[in-house]
N, C-alpha and C positions, 0 to 999 in steps of 0.2 A: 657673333658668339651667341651661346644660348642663353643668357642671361638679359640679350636683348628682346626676348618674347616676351617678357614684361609678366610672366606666370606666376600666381600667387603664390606660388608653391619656393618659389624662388626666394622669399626673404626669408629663410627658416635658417640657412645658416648664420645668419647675424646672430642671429640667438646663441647657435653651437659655439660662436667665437665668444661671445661673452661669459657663457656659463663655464665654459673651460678656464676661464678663469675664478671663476667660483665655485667651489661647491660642487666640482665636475661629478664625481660618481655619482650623486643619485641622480642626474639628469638624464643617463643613459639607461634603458634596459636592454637586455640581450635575448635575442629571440633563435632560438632552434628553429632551421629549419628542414634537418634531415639530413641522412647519406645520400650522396649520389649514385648507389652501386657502386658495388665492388671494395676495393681497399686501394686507396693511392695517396702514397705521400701527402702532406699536406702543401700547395702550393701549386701541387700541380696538375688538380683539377680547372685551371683559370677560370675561378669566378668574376661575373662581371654583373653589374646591375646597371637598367637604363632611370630615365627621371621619372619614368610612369612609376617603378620598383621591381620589373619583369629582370629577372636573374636568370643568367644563362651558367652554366658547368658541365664538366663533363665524368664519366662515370665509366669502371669498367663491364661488362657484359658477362655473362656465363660462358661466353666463348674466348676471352681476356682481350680482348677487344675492346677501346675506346666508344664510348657513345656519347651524343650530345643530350643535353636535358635545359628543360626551362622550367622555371618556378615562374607562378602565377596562379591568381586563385587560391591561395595557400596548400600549393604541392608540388613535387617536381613531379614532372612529364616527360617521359625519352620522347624526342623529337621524332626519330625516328628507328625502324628496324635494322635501315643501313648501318654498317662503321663508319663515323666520322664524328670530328670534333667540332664543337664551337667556340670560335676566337673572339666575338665582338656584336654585340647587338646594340641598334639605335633607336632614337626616340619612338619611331613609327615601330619597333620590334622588328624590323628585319635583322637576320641574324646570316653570320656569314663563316665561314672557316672551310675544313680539309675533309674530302671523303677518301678513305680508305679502297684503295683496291687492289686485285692481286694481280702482278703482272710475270710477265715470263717471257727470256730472251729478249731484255730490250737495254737500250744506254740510256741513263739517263745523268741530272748532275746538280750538284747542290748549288744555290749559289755561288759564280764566281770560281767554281771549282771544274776540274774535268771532267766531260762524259765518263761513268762507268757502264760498266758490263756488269750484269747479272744475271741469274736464270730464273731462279723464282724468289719474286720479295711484294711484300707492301708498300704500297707508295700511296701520295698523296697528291688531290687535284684540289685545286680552291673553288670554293663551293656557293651560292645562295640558298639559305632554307626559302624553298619556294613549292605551296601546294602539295604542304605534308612530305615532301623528297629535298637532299640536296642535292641541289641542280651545278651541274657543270657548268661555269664560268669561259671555258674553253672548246669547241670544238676540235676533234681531229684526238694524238698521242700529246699529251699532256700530264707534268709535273708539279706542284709547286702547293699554295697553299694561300689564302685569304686573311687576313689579322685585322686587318680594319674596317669598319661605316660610317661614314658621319649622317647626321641627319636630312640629308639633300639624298642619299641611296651609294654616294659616290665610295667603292671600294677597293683596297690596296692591297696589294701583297708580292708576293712572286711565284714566275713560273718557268718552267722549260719546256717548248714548244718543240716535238718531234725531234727531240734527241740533243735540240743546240743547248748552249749557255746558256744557264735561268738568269732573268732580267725582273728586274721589276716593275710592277704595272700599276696605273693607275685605272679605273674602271670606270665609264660614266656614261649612262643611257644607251648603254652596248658601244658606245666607243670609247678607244684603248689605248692609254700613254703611256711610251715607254720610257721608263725610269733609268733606264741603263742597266747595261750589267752588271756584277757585283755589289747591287742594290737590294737589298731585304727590305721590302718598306713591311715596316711596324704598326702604321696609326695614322690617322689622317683625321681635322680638322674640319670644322663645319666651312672655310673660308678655303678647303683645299688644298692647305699645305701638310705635306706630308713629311713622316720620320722614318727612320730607319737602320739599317746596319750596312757600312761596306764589309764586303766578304772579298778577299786578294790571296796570293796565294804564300802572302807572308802571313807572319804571327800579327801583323797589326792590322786591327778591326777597330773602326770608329763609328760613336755615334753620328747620322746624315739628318740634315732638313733640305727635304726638296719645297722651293719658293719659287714662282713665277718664270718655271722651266729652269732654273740655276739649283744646284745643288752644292750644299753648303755642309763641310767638315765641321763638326761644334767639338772634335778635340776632345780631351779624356783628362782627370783629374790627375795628369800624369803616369798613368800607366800606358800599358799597348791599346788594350780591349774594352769598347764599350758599348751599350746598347741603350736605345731610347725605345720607352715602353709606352708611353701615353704624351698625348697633346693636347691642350685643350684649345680655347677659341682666344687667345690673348697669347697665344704663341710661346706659352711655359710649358715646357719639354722636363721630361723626369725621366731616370732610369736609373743603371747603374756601371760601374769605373772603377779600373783597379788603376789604382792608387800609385803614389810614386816607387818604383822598380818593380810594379808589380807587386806589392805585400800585400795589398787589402783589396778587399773587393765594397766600394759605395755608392748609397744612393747619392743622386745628383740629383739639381734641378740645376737648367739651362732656361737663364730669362734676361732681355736686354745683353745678349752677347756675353756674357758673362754666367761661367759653369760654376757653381755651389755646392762644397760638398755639403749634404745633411749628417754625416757622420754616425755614430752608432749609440747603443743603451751600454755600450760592454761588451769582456770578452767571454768566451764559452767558459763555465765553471768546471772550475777542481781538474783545468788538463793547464798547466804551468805552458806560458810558454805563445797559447794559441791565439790564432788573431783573430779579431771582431770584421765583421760583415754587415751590409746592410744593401736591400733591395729598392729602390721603389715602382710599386705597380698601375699607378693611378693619379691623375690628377683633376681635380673640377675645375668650374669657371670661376671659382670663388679663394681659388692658389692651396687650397686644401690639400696634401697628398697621403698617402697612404702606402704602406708594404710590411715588409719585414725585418727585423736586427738582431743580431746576437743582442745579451743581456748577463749577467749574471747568474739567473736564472734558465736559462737557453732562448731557442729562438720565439719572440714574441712581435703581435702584429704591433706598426705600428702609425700614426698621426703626428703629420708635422706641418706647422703654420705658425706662421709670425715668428718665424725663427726659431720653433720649440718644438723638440722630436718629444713625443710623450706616447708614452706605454700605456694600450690600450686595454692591455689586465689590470690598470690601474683605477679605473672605469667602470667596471661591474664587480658582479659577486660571483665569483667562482665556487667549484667543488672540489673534493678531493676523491682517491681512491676509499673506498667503501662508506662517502660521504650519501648526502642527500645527492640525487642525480641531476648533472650538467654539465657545464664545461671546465674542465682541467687545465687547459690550457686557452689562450687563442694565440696560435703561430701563426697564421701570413695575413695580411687583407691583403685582398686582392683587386677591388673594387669600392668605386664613391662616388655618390652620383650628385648632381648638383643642390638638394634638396638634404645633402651632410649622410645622405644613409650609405653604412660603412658595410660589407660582405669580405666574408673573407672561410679561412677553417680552422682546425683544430679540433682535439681529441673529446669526447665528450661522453661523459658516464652516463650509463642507463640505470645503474645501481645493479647491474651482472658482469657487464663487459664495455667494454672501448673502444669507440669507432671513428672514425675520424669525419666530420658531419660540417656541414655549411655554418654560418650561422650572420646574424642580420643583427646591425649595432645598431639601434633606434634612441629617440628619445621620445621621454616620457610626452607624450600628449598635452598633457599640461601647462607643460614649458615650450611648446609653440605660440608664436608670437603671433601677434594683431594683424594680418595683412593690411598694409597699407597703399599696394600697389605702386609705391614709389624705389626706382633701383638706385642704386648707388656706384660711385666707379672705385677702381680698386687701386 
């Protein structure tokens, strides 16, 4: 796991667990760090940040087109001219995900699902940022798309190879394991075990761990449908699960066999009636996770550990409409990276208008602790 690198940078969350119990708000500040182009929901830009702090998201273009971007240096950067997104970057910053391309008269098929027919559409191939371009992970007519790296280069995803059944792959020094079909892998682990989604041609979808060629059903909080969204290197799985008969949609975390629901902040305000939700996007090596919950309030990011979902508007200083200028809100984190730094988005005043803009949960300088070079187990 990456905690075994023994990196100074590494005892910093000790500290985020203790202050959270203390005195949490002023320990945090919140840092703006921009639109990514365009205008997109909040959430569904996937932000992600590595342990260097290099943040990847993606943005739309003048042509409404997805584009990928990195933060580094303090700025975002389109990656590049092409259409395509970025799913997952790792310690080294290799950065991996889907190019856009325009195809015509071809079948193709989603996971698990049948060849279709179309004439003219966009598709997606899974990609490596490599030397300024993203590079095709596949030779020949290819489908599918990239979501994971771990720190060894080793990358996941799924694809459809010249018209058959998308399967999912595993990727490693140009050689290719196949995941099987009706396999979405999601995330992949520094030790190589992978997650994912079954995709069949019923309503039930569950979260998958593939372990040492076996792949293993982790089951649902009761409902049909679920998906696992992150893994980290202790083999704690997080996502999200609709609920018994299907009424709610929550995060989980999956650790020691055993699925958790994390539950939610509340239900949506002033609509009688409505049910609460909750996401999770991310998990460290440190069981930290992070995403999003209905509230009372609406939907806000949120942090959860040692058994405590806490609202991450609770934590800094907000603004308001024709306030001093900043954030109104924070709706999703999306990312966190082993060193407790939290990303995510939400709507944020310039003191004219509202945009929906990145933003980076730090803490104060101050309140990092003494490296000691000594790790602890969890």
């Amino acid at each position: 796991m990456k905690a075994f690198r023994g990196s100074l940078n590494l005892i910093i969350p000790v500290a985020i667990i203790v202050l959270l119990a203390n005195s949490v708000q002023a320990e945090f500040r919140l840092i703006n760090l921009g639109t990514l182009g365009g205008v997109l929901p909040p959430g569904v830009n996937r932000v992600a940040i590595n342990d260097r702090g290099e943040i990847i998201g993606n943005g739309l273009g003048t042509n409404g087109i997805q584009h990928a971007y990195c933060y580094s240096d303090g700025a975002f950067r389109r990656l590049s001219t092409n259409p395509w997104t970025a799913a997952a970057i790792n310690d080294a910053g290799q950065i991996v995900g889907s190019r856009w391309v325009l195809v015509t008269n071809i079948w193709f098929s989603s996971p698990g699902g049948p060849p279709v027919s179309t004439n003219v559409a966009f598709a997606q191939q899974p990609v490596i940022f490599r030397n300024g371009l993203p590079v095709n992970l596949f030779p020949g007519v290819n489908y599918g798309g990239a979501m994971g790296i771990n720190d060894k280069g080793e990358i996941v995803g799924s694809v459809s190879l010249n018209g058959n059944l998308a399967h999912g792959f595993a990727y490693r020094n140009g050689l290719i394991t196949d995941l099987g079909s009706g396999f979405m892998a999601t995330g992949i682990n520094d030790f190589g075990d992978v997650i994912g989604q079954s995709f069949t041609f019923s309503l039930v979808v569950h979260p998958l761990l593939y372990h040492d060629g076996l792949t293993q059903d982790l089951g649902t909080l009761g409902g049909t449908t679920g998906l696992p969204t992150a893994i980290n290197d202790l083999d704690e799985i997080v996502g999200w699960s609709t609920t018994t008969s299907n009424a709610e949609t929550h995060a989980f975390l999956y650790r020691n066999g055993t699925m958790t629901d994390l539950g939610t902040l509340g239900n949506w305000p002033d609509i009688p009636g409505t049910l609460s939700y909750s996401t999770a996007s991310a998990i460290n090596n440190w069981g930290q996770i992070v995403g999003t919950t209905t509230t009372t309030n609406g939907e806000h990011a949120f942090l959860y550990q040692d058994g405590t979902m806490t609202d991450l508007n609770g934590l800094v200083k907000l603004t308001h409409i024709s306030g001093l200028p900043g954030f109104l809100t924070l709706i999703s984190a999306d990312g966190i990276n082993d060193r407790g730094q939290i990303v995510g988005e939400g709507p944020f005043w310039d003191g004219k208008h509202v945009t929906t803009d990145v933003f980076l949960l730090d803490f104060h300088p101050e309140h990092q602790p003494g490296a000691t070079g000594v790790m602890f187990d969890r």
